[in-house]
C-alpha positions in Angstrom: 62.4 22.5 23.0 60.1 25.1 24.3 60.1 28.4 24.1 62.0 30.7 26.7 60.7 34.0 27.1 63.6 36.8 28.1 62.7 38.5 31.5 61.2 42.0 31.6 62.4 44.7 34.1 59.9 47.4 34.9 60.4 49.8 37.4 61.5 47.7 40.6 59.7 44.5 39.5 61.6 41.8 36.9 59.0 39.9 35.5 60.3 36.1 34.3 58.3 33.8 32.4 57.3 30.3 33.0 56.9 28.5 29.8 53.1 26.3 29.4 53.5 25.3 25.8 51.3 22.1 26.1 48.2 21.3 26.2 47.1 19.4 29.5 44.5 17.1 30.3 42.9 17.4 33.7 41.4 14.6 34.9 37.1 15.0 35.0 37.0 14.4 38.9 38.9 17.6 38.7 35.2 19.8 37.9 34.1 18.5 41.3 36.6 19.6 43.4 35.7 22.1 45.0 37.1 24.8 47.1 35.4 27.6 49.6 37.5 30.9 48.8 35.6 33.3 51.0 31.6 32.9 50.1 32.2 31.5 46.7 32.6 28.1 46.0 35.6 27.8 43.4 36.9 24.7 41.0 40.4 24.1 39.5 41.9 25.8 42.4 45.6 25.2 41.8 46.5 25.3 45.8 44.0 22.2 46.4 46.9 20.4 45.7 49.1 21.6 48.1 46.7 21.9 51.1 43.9 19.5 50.7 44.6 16.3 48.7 48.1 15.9 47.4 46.6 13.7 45.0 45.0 15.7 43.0 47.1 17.7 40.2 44.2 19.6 38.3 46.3 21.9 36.3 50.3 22.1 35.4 52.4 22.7 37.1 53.7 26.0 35.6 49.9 27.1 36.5 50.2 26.0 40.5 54.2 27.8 40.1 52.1 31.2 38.7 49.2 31.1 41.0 51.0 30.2 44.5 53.9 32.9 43.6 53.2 34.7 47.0 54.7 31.9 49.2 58.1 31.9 47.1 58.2 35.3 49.4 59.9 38.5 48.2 56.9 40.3 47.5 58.4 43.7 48.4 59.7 46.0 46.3 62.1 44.5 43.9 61.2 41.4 43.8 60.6 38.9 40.6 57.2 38.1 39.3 56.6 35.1 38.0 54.2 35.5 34.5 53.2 33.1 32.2 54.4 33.0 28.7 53.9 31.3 25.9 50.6 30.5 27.0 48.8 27.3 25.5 45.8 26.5 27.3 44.6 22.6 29.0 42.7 20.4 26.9 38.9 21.7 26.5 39.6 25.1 28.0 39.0 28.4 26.1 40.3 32.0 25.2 37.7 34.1 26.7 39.2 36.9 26.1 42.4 38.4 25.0 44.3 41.7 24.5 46.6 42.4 22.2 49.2 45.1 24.1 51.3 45.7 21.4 52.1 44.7 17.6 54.1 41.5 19.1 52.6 40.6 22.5 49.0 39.1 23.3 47.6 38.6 27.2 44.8 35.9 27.0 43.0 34.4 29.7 41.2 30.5 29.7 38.4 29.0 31.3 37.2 25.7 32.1 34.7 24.0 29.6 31.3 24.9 30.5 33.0 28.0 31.9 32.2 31.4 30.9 33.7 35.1 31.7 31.8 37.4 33.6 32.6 40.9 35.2 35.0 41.4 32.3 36.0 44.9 31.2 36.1 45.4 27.2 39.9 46.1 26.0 41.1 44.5 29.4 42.0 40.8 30.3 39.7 40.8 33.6 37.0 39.0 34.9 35.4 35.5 36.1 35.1 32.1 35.2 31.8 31.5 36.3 29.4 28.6 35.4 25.5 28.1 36.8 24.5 25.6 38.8 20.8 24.4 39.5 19.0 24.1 42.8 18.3 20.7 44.3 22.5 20.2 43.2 24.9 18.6 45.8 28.0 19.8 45.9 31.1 18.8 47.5 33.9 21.3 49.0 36.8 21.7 51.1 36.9 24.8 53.8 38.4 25.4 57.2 37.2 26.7 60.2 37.1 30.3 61.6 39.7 28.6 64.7 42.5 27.2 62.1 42.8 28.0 59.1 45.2 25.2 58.7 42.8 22.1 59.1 40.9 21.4 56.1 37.5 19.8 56.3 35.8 18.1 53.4 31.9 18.7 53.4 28.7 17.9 50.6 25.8 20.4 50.3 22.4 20.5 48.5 21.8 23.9 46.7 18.7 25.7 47.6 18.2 27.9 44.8 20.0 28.5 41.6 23.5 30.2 42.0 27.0 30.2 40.0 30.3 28.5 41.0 33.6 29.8 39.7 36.8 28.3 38.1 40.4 29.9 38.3 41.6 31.2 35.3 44.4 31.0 33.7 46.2 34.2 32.3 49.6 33.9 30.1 51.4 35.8 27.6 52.2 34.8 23.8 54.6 36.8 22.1 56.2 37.2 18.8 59.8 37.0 19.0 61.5 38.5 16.6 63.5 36.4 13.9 66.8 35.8 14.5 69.4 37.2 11.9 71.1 34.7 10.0 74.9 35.3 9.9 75.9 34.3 6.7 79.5 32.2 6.3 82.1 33.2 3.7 82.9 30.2 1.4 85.4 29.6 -0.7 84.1 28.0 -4.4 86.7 25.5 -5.6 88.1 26.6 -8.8 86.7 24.1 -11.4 87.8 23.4 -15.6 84.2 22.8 -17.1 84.1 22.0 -20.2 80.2 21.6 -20.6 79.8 25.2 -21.2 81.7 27.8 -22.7 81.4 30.6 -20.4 82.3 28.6 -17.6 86.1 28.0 -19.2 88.7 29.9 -18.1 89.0 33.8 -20.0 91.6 36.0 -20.3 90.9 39.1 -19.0 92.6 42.7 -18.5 94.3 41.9 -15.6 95.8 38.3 -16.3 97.4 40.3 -19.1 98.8 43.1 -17.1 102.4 41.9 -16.5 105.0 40.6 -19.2 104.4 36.7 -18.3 100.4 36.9 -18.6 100.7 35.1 -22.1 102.4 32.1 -21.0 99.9 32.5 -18.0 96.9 32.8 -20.7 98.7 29.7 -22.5 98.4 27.7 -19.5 94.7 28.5 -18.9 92.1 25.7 -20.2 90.6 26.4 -23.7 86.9 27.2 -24.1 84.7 24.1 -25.0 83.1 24.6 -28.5 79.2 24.7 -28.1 77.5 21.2 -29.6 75.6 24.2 -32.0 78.8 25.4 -33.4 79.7 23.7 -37.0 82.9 22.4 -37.8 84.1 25.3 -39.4 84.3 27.0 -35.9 85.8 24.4 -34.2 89.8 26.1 -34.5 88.8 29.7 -33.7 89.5 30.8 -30.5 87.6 33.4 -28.1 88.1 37.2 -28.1 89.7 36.8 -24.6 92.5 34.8 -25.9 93.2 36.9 -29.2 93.5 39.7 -26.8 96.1 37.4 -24.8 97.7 36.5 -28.0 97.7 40.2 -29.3 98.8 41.8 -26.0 101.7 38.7 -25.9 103.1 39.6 -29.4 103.5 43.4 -29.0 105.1 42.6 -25.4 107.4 40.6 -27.0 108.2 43.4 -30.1 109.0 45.9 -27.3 111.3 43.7 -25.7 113.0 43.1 -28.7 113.4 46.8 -29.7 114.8 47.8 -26.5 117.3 45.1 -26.7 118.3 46.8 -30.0 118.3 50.2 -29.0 120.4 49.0 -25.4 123.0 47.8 -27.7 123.1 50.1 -30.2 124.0 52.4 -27.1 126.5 50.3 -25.7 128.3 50.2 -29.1 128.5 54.4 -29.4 129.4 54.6 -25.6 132.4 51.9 -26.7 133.1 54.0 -29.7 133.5 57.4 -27.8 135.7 55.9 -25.8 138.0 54.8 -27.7 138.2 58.0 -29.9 138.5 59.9 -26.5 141.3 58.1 -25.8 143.1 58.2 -29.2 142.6 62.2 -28.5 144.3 62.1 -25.3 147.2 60.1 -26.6 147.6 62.3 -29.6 147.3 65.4 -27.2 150.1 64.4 -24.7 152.7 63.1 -27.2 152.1 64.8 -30.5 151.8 61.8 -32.7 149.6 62.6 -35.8 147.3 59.2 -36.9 146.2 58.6 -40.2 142.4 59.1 -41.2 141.3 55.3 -40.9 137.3 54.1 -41.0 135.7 54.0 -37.6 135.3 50.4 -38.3 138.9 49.9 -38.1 138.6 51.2 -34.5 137.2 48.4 -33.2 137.3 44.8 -32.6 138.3 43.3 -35.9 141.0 46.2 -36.4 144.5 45.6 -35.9 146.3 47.1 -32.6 148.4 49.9 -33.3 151.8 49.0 -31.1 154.4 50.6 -32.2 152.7 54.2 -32.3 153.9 54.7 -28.5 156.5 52.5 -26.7 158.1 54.1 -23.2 161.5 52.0 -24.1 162.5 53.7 -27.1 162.7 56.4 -28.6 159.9 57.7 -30.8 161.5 60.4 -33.1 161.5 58.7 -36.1 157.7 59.4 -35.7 158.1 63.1 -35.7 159.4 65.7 -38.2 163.3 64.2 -38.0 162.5 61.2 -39.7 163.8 62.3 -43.4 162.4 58.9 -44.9 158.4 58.4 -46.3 158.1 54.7 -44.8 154.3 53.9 -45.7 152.0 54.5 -43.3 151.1 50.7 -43.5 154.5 50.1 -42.3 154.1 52.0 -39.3 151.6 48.7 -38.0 154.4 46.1 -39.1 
């Protein structure tokens, strides 16, 4: 696909580029056509084409598209020129000369073999494409007359004297585009278990161990391959990242265990205030006086006191009136 050129705006004028990327091969009837443009006698004319004989194509058409712009039309002010660009040129033409504008963009102009530039300005892409001719030489050429300018007329002369014919050039732009920038594409790696090389295993690191469950995480993990150097000695040792795992595991799990300990130990003296609380309360309201018994005795396993308060009798015989000394062990009968 060929190269595309972007259009240029300067000023008033956009400049778009037609693309001449290959090399073409004129036929070699083409160096004899000739064509009177004014008192010079001119070849490779790429109009001769269009007005004379249809037949003959002497140069691309992207050349005849550049040269015959002006009847397109909309040469005023604002109008699009038509520049060509890359530029490579026909077969067994020639760079004549060439100027590079900037860093990135190179005018050239190329001549027919046997061609060469004259009237050329040095640093500029300017000049002819002349090439001498010898006396006693015929030559044959289109023109028209003075009356119509219209009606072409095909005529052969025999030069006098020595003289020069000319050749349009062909003038084109080459210019270094700058390289694209690749946009790169995330990828996601498939997670693999290798097991020809140890640090492509699966390791236990910081943050797989950061929450209670990151040993049975670590435990799930594949193990490290041994290395074929290791001896057999080696073979049952595991690597630092899972003695870390293992380690970090262990002292999770000790934790656990003492706060389970201490949770109950605190359940058990929250139970045990209770109760006393409530013994004081009793003993406060109805005045009964309780023998110093073991904490123990207070809960669970301990026998329930009944008969220390019962709202259907009468409790004096618990007081001061009761003359008797019934054990206290009776009391619980």
């Amino acid at each position: 696909m060929a190269t595309v050129y972007p259009a240029v705006t300067g000023g008033a004028t956009v400049t778009s580029f037609v693309p001449l990327t290959t090399s073409f091969t004129p036929s070699a009837a083409c160096s004899e056509y000739f064509r009177l443009n004014g008192p010079s006698l001119v070849a490779f004319d790429p109009g001769y084409g269009l007005d004379i004989d249809t037949d003959v194509r002497c140069v691309p058409s992207a050349v005849t598209t550049w040269w015959e712009q002006g009847r397109l039309g909309g040469n005023g002010e604002g109008h699009t020129a038509i520049s060509l660009g890359p530029l490579v040129c026909p077969h067994e033409w020639h760079t004549v000369v060439s100027s590079t504008v900037d860093q990135s963009s190179t005018l050239a102009m190329c001549c027919p073999s046997g061609y060469y530039l004259e009237n050329g300005i040095p640093g500029s892409v300017v000049g002819d494409c002349l090439s001498d001719v010898s006396e006693g030489m015929l030559l044959t050429y289109a023109s028209t007359s003075t009356d119509n300018s219209d009606v072409w007329h095909t005529e052969t002369t025999s030069l006098t004297r020595s003289s020069t014919v000319g050749a349009i050039a062909i003038v084109g732009w080459n210019i270094k585009l700058p390289a694209p920038i690749p946009t790169s594409t995330p990828t996601s790696t498939p997670t693999s278990r290798s097991t020809n090389s140890t640090s492509s295993s699966a390791t236990i690191t910081s943050s797989s161990i950061s929450t209670s469950n990151s040993f049975f995480a670590s435990s799930l993990s594949p193990s490290p391959s041994p290395s074929p150097s290791l001896s057999s000695n080696n073979s049952s040792s595991i690597s630092s990242g899972a003695a870390i795992g293992v380690g970090v595991g262990v002292g999770l799990g000790v934790v656990g265990m003492a706060s389970l300990l201490v949770t109950l130990c605190l359940m058990r003296r929250r139970k045990r205030k209770r109760l006393a609380d409530a013994l004081q309360v009793h003993q406060r309201d109805y005045g009964a006086t309780f023998p110093q018994q073991p904490l123990q005795e207070l809960h669970e396993g301990a026998p329930t006191k009944h008969e220390l308060y019962n709202p259907q009798t009468e409790p004096p015989e618990l007081y001061g009136g009761y003359s008797g000394s019934r054990p206290i062990a009776e009391l619980h009968g």
